[in-house]
mmCIF file of the N, C-alpha and C atoms, coordinates in Angstrom:
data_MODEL
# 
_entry.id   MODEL 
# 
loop_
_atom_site.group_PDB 
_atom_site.id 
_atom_site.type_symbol 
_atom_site.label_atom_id 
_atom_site.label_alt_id 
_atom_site.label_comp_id 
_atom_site.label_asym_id 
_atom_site.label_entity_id 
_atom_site.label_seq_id 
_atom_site.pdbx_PDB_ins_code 
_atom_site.Cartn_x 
_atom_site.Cartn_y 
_atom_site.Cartn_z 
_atom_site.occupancy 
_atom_site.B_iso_or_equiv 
_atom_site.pdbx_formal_charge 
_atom_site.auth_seq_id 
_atom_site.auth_comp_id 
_atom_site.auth_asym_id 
_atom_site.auth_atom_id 
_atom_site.pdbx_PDB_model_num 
ATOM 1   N N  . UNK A 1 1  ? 0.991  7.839   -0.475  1.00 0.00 ? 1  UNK A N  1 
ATOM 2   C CA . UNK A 1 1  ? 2.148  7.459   -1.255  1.00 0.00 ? 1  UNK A CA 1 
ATOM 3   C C  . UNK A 1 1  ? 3.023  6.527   -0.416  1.00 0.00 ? 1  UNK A C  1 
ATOM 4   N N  . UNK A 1 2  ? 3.344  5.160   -0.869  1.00 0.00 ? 2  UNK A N  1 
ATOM 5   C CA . UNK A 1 2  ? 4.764  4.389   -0.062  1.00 0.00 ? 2  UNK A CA 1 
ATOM 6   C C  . UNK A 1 2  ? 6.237  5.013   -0.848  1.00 0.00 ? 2  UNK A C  1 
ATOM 7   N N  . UNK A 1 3  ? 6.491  4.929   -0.144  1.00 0.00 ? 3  UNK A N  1 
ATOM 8   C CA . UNK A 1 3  ? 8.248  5.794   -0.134  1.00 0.00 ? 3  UNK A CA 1 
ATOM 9   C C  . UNK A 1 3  ? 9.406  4.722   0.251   1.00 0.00 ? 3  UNK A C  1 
ATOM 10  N N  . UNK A 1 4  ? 10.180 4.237   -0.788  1.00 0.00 ? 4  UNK A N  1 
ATOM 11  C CA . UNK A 1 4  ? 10.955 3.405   -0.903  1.00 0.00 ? 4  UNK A CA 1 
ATOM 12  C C  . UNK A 1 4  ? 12.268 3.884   -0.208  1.00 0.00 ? 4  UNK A C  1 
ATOM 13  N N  . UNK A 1 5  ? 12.262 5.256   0.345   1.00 0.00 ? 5  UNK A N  1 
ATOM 14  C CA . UNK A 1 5  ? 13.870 5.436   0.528   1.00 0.00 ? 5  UNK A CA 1 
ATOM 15  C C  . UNK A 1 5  ? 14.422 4.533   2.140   1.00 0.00 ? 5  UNK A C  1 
ATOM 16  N N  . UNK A 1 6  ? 13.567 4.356   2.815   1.00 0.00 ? 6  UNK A N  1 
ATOM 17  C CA . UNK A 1 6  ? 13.966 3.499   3.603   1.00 0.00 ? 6  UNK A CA 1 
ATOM 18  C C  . UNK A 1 6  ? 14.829 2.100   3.151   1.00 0.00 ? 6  UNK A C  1 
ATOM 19  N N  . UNK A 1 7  ? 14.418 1.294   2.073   1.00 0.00 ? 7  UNK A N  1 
ATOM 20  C CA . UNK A 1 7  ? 15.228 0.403   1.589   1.00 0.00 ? 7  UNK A CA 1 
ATOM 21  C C  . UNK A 1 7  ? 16.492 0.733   1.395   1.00 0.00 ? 7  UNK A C  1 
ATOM 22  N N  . UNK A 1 8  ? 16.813 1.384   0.791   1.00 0.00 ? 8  UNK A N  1 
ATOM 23  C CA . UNK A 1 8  ? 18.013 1.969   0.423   1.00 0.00 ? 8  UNK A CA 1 
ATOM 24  C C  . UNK A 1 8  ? 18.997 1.939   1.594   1.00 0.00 ? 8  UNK A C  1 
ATOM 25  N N  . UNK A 1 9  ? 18.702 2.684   2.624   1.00 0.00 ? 9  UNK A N  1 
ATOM 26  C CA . UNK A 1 9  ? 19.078 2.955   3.875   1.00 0.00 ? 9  UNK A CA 1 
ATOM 27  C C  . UNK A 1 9  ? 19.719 1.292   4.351   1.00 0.00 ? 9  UNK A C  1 
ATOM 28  N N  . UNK A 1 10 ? 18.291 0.645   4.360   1.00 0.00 ? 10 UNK A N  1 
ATOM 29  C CA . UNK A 1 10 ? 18.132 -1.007  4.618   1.00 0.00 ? 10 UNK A CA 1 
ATOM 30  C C  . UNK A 1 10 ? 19.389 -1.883  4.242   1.00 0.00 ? 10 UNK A C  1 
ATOM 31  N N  . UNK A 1 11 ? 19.705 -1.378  3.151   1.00 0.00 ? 11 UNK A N  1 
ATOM 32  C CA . UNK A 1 11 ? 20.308 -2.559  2.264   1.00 0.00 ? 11 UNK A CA 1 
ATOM 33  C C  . UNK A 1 11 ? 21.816 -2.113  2.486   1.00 0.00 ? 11 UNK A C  1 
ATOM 34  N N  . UNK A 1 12 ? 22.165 -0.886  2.570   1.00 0.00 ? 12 UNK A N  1 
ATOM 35  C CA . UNK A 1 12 ? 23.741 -0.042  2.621   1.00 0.00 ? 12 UNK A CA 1 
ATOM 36  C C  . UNK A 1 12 ? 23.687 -0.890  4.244   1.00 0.00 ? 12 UNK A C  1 
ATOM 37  N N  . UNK A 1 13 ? 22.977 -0.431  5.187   1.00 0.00 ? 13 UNK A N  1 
ATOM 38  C CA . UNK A 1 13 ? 23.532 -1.164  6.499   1.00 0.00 ? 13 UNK A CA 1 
ATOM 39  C C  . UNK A 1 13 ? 23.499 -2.733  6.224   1.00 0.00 ? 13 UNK A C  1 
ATOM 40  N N  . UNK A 1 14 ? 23.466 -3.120  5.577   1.00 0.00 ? 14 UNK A N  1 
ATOM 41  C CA . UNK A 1 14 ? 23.596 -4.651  5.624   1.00 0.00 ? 14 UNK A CA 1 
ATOM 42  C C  . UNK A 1 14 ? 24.341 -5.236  4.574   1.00 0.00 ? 14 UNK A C  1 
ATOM 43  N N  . UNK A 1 15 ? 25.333 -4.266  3.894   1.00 0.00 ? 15 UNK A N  1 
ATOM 44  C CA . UNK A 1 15 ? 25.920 -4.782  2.713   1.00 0.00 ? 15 UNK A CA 1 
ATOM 45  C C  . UNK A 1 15 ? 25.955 -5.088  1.580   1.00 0.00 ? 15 UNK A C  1 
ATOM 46  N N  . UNK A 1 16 ? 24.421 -4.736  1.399   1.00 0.00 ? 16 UNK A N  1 
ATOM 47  C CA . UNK A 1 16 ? 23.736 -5.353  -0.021  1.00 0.00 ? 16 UNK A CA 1 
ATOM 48  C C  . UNK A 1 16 ? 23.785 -3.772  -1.060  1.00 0.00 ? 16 UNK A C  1 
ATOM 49  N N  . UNK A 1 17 ? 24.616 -4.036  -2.163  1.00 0.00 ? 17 UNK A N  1 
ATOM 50  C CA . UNK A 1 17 ? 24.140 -2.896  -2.954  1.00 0.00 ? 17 UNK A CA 1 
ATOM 51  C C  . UNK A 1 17 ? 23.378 -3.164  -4.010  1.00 0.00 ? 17 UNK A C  1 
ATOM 52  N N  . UNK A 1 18 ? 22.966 -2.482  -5.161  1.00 0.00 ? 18 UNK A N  1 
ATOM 53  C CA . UNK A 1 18 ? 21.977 -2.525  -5.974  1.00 0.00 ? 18 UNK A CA 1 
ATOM 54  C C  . UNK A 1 18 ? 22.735 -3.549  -6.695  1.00 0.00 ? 18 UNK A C  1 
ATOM 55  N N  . UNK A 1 19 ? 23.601 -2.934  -6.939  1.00 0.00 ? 19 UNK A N  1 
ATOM 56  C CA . UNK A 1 19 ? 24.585 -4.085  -8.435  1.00 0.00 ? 19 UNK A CA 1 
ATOM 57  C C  . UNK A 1 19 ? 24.113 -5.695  -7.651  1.00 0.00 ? 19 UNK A C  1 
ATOM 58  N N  . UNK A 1 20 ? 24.626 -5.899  -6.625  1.00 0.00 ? 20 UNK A N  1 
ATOM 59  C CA . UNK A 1 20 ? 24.367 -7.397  -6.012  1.00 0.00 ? 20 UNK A CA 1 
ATOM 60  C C  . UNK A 1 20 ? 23.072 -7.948  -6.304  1.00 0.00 ? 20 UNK A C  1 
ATOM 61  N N  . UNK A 1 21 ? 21.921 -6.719  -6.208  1.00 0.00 ? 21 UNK A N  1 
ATOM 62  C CA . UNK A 1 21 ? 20.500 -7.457  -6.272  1.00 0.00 ? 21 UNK A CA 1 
ATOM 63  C C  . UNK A 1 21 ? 20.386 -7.993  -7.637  1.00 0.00 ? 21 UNK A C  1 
ATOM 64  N N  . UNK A 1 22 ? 20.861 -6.901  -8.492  1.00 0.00 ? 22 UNK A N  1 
ATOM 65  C CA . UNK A 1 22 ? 20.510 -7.643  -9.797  1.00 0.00 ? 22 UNK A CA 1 
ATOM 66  C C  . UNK A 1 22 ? 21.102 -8.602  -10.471 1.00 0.00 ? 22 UNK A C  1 
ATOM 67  N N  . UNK A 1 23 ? 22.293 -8.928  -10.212 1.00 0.00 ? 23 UNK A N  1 
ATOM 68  C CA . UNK A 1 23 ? 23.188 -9.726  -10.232 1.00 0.00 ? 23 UNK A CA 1 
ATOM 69  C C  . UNK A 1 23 ? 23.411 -10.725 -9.852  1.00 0.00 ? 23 UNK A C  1 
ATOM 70  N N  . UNK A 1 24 ? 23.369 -11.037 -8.505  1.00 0.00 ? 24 UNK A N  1 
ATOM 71  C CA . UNK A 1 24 ? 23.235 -12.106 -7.521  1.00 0.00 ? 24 UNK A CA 1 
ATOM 72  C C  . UNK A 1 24 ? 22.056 -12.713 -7.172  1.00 0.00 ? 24 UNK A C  1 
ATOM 73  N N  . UNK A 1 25 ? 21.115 -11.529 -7.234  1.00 0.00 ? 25 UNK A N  1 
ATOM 74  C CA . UNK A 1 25 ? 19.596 -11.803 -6.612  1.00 0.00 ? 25 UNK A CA 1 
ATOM 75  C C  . UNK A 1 25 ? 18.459 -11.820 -7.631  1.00 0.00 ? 25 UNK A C  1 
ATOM 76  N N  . UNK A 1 26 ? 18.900 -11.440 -8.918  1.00 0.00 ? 26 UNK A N  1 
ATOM 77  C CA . UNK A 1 26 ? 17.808 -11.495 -9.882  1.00 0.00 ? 26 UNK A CA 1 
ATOM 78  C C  . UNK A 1 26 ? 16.662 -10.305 -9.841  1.00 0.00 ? 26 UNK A C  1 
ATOM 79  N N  . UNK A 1 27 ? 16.957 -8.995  -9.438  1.00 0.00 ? 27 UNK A N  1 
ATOM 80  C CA . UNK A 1 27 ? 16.285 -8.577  -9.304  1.00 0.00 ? 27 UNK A CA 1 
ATOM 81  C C  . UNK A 1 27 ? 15.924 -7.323  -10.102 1.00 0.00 ? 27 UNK A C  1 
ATOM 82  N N  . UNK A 1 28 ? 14.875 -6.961  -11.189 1.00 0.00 ? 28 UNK A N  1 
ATOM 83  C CA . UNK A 1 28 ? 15.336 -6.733  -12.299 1.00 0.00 ? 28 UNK A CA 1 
ATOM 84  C C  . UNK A 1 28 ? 15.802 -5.417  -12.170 1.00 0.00 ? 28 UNK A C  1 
ATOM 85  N N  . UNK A 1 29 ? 16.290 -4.612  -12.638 1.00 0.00 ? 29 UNK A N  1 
ATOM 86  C CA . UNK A 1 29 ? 17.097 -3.318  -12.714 1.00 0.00 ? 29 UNK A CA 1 
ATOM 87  C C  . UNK A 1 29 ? 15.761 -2.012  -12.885 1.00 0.00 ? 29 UNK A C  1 
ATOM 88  N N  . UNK A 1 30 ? 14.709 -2.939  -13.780 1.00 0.00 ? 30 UNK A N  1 
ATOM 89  C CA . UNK A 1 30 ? 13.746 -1.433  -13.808 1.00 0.00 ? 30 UNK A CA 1 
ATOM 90  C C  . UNK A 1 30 ? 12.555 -1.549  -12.862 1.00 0.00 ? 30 UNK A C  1 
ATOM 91  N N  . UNK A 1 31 ? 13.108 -2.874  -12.153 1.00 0.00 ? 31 UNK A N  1 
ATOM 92  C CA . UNK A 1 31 ? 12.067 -3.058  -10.368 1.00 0.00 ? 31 UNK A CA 1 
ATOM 93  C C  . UNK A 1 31 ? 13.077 -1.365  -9.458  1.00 0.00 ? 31 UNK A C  1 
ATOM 94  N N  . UNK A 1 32 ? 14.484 -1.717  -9.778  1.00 0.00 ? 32 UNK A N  1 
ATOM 95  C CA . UNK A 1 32 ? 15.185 -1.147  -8.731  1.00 0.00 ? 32 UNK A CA 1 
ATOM 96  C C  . UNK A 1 32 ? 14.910 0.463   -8.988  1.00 0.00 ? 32 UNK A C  1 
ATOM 97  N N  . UNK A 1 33 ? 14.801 0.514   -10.192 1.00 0.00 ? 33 UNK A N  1 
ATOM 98  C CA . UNK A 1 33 ? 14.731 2.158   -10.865 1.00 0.00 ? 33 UNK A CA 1 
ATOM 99  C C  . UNK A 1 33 ? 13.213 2.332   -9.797  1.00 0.00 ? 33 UNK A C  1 
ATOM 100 N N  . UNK A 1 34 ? 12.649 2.018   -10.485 1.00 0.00 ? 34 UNK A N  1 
ATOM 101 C CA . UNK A 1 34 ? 10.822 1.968   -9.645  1.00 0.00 ? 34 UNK A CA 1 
ATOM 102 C C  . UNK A 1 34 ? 10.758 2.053   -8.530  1.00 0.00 ? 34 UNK A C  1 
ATOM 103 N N  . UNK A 1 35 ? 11.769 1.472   -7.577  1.00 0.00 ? 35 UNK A N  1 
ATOM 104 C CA . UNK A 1 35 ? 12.146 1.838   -6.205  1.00 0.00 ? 35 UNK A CA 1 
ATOM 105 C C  . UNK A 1 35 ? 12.306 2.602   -5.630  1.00 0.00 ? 35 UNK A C  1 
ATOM 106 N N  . UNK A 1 36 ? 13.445 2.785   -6.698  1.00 0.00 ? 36 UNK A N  1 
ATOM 107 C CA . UNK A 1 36 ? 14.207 4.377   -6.473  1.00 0.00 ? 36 UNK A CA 1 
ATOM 108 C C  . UNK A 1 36 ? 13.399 5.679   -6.517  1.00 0.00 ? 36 UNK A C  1 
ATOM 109 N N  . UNK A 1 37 ? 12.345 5.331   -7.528  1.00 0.00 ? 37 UNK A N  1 
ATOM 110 C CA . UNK A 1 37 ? 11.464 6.566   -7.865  1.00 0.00 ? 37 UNK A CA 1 
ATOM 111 C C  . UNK A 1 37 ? 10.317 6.742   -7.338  1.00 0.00 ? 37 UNK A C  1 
ATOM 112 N N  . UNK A 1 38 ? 10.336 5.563   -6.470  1.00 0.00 ? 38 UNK A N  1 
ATOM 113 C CA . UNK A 1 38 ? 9.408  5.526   -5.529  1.00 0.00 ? 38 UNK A CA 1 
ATOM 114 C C  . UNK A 1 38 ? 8.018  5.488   -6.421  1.00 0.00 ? 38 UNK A C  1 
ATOM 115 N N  . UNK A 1 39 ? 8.171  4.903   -7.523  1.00 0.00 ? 39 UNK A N  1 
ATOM 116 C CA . UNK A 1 39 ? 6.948  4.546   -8.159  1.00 0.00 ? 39 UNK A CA 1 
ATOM 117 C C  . UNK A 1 39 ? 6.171  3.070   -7.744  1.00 0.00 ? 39 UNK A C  1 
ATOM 118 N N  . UNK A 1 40 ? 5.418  2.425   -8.446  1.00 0.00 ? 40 UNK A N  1 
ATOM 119 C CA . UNK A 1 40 ? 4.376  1.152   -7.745  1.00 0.00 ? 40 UNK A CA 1 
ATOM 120 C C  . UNK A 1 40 ? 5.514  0.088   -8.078  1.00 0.00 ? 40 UNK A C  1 
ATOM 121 N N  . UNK A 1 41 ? 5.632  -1.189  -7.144  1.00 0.00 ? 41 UNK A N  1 
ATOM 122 C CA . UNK A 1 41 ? 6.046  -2.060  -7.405  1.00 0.00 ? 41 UNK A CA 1 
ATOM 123 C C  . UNK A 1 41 ? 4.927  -3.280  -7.171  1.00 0.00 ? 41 UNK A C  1 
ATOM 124 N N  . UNK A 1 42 ? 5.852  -4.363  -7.408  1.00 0.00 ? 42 UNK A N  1 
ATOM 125 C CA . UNK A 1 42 ? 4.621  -5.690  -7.064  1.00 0.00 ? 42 UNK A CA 1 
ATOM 126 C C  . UNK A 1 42 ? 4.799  -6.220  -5.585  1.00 0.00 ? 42 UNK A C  1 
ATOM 127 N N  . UNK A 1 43 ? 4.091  -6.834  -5.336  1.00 0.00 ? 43 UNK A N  1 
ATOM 128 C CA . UNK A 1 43 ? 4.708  -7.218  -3.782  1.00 0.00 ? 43 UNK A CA 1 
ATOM 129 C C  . UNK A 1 43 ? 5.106  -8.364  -4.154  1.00 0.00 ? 43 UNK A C  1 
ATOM 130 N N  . UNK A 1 44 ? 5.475  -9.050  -4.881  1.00 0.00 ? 44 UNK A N  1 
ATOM 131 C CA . UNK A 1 44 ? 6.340  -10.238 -5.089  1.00 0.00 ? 44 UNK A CA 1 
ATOM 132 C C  . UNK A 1 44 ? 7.830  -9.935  -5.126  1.00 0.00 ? 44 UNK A C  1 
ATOM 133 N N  . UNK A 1 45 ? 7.744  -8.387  -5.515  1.00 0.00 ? 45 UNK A N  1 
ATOM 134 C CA . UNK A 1 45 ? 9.449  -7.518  -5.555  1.00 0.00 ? 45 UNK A CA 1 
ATOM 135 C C  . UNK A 1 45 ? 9.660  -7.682  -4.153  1.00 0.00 ? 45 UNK A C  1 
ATOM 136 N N  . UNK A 1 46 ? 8.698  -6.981  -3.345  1.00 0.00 ? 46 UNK A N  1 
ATOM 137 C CA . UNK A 1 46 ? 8.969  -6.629  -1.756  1.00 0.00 ? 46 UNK A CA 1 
ATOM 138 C C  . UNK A 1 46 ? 9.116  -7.837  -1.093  1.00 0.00 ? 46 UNK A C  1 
ATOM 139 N N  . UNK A 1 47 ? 8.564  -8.938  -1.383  1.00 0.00 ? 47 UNK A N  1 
ATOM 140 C CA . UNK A 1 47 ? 8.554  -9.972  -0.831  1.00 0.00 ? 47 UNK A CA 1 
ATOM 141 C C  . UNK A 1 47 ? 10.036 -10.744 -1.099  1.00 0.00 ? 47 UNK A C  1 
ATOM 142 N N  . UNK A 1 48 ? 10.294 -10.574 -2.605  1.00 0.00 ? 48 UNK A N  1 
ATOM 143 C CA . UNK A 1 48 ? 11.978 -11.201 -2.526  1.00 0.00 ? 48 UNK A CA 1 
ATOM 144 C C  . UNK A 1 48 ? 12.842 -10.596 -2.123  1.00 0.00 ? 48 UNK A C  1 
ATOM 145 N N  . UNK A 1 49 ? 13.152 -8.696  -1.643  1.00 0.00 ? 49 UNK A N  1 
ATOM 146 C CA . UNK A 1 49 ? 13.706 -8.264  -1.377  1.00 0.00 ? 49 UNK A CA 1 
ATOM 147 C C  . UNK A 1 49 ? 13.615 -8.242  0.302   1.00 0.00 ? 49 UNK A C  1 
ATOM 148 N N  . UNK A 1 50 ? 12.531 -8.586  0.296   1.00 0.00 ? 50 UNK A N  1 
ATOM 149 C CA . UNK A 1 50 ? 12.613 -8.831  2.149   1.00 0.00 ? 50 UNK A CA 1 
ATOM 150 C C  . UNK A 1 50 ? 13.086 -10.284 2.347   1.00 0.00 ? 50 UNK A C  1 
ATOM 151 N N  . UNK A 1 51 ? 13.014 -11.486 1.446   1.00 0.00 ? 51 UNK A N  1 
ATOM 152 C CA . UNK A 1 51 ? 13.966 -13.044 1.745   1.00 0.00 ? 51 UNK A CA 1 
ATOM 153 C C  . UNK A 1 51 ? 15.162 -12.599 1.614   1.00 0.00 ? 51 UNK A C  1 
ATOM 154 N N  . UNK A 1 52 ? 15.833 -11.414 0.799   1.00 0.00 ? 52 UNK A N  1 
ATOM 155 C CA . UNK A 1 52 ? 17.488 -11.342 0.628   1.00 0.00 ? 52 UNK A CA 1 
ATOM 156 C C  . UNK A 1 52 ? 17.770 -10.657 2.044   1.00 0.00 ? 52 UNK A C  1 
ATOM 157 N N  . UNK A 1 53 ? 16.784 -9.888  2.252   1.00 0.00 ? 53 UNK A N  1 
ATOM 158 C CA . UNK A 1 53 ? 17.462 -9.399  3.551   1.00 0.00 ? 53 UNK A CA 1 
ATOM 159 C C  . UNK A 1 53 ? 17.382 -10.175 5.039   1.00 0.00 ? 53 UNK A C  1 
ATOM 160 N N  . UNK A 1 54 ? 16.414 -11.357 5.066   1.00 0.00 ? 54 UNK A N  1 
ATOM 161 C CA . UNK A 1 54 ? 16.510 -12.064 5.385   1.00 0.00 ? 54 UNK A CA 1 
ATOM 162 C C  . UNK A 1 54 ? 15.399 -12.322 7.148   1.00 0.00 ? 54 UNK A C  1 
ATOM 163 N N  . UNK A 1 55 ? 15.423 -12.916 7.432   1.00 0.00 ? 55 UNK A N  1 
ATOM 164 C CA . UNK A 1 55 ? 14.407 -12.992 8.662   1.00 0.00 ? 55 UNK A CA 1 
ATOM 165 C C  . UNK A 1 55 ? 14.564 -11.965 9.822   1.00 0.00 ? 55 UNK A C  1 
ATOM 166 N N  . UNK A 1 56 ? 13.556 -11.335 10.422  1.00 0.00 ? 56 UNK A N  1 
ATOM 167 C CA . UNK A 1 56 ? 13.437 -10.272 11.121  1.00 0.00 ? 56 UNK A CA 1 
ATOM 168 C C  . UNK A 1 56 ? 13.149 -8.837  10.426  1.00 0.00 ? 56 UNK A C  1 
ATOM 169 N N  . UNK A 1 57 ? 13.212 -9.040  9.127   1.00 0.00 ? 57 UNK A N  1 
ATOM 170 C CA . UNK A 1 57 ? 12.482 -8.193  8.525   1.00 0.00 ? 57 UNK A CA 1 
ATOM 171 C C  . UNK A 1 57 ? 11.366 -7.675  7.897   1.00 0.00 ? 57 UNK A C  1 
ATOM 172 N N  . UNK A 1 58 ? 10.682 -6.197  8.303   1.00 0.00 ? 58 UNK A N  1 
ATOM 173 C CA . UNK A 1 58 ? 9.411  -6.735  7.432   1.00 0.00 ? 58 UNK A CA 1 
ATOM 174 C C  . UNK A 1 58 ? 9.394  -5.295  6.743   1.00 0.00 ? 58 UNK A C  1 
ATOM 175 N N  . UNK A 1 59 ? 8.450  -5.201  6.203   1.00 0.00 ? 59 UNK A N  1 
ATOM 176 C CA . UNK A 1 59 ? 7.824  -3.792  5.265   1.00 0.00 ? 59 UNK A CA 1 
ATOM 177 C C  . UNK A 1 59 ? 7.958  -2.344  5.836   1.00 0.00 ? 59 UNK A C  1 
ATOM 178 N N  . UNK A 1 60 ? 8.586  -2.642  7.368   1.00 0.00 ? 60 UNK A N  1 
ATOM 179 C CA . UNK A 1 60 ? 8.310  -0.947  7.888   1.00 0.00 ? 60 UNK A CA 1 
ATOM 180 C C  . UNK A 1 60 ? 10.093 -0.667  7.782   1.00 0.00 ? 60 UNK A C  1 
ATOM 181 N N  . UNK A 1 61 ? 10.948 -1.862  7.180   1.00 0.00 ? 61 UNK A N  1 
ATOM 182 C CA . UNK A 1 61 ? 12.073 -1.439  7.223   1.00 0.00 ? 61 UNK A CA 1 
ATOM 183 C C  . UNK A 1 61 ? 12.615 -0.978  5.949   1.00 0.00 ? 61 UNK A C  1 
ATOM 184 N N  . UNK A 1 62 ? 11.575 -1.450  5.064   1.00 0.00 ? 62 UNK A N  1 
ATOM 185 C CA . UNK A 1 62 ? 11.809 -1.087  3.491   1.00 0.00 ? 62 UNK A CA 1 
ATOM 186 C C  . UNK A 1 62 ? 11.361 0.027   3.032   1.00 0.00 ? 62 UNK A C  1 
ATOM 187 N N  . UNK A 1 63 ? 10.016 0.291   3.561   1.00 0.00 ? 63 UNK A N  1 
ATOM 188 C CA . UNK A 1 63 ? 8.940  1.320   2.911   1.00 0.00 ? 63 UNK A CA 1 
ATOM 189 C C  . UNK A 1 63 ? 7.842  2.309   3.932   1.00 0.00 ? 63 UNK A C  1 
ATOM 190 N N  . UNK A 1 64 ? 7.757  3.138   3.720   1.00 0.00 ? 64 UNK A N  1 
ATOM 191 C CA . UNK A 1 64 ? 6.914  3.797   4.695   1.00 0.00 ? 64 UNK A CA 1 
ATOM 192 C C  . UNK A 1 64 ? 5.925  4.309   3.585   1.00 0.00 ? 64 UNK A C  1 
ATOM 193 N N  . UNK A 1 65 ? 4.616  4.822   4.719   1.00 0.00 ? 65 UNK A N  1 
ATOM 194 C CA . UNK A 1 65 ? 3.235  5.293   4.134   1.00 0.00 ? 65 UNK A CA 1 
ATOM 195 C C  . UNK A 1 65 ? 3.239  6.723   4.497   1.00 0.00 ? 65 UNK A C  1 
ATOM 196 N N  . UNK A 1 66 ? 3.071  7.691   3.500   1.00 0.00 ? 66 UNK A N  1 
ATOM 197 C CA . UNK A 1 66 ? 2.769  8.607   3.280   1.00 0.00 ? 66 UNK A CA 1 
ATOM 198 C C  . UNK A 1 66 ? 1.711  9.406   3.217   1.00 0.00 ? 66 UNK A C  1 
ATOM 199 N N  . UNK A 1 67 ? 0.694  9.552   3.870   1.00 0.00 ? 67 UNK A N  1 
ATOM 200 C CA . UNK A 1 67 ? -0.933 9.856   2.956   1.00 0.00 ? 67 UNK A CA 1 
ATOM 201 C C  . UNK A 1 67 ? -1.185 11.048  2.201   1.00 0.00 ? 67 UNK A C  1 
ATOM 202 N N  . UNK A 1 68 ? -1.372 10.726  0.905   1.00 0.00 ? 68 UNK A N  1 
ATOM 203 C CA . UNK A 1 68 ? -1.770 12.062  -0.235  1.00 0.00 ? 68 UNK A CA 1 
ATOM 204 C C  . UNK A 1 68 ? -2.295 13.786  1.025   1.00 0.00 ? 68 UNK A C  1 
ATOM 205 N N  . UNK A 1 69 ? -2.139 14.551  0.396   1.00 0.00 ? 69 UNK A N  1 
ATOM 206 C CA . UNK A 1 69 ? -2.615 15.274  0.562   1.00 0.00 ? 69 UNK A CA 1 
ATOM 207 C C  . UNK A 1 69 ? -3.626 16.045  -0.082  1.00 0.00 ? 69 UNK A C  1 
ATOM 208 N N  . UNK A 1 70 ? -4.487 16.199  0.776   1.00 0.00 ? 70 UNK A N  1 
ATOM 209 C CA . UNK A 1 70 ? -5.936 16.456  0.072   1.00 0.00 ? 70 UNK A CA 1 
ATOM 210 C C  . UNK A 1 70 ? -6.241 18.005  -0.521  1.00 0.00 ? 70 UNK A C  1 
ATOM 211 N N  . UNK A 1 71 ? -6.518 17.933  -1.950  1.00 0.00 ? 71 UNK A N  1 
ATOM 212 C CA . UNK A 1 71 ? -6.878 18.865  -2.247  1.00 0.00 ? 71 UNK A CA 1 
ATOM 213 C C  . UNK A 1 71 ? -8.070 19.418  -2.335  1.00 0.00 ? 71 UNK A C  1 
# 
């Protein structure tokens, strides 16, 4: 499972809140829900949300890997 709550974290230290992304940044509101719920996104999401946050950032500051647990 990738786990979005790191973004969250990401974006409060750097000023950016949700309202701004969608607003300012175009970013659609049921990308951000999907985030939030840590459901699938596209990597074209991750990819514009890593240009707003801007250079020096990459994927281990947004999202972490989880691995299923095996039943």
């Amino acid at each position: 499972m990738v786990r979005f709550d790191k973004l969250f974290k990401t974006l409060k230290e750097n000023g950016i809140s949700q309202y701004q992304l969608y607003t300012y940044y175009g970013i659609n509101r049921s990308q951000i829900h999907r985030l939030r719920k840590n459901k699938p996104v596209t990597t074209y999401t991750l990819n514009r949300i890593l240009n707003i946050l801007g250079e020096g950032f990459t994927l281990n500051d947004i999202a972490e890997f989880i691995p299923d647990k095996k039943e």
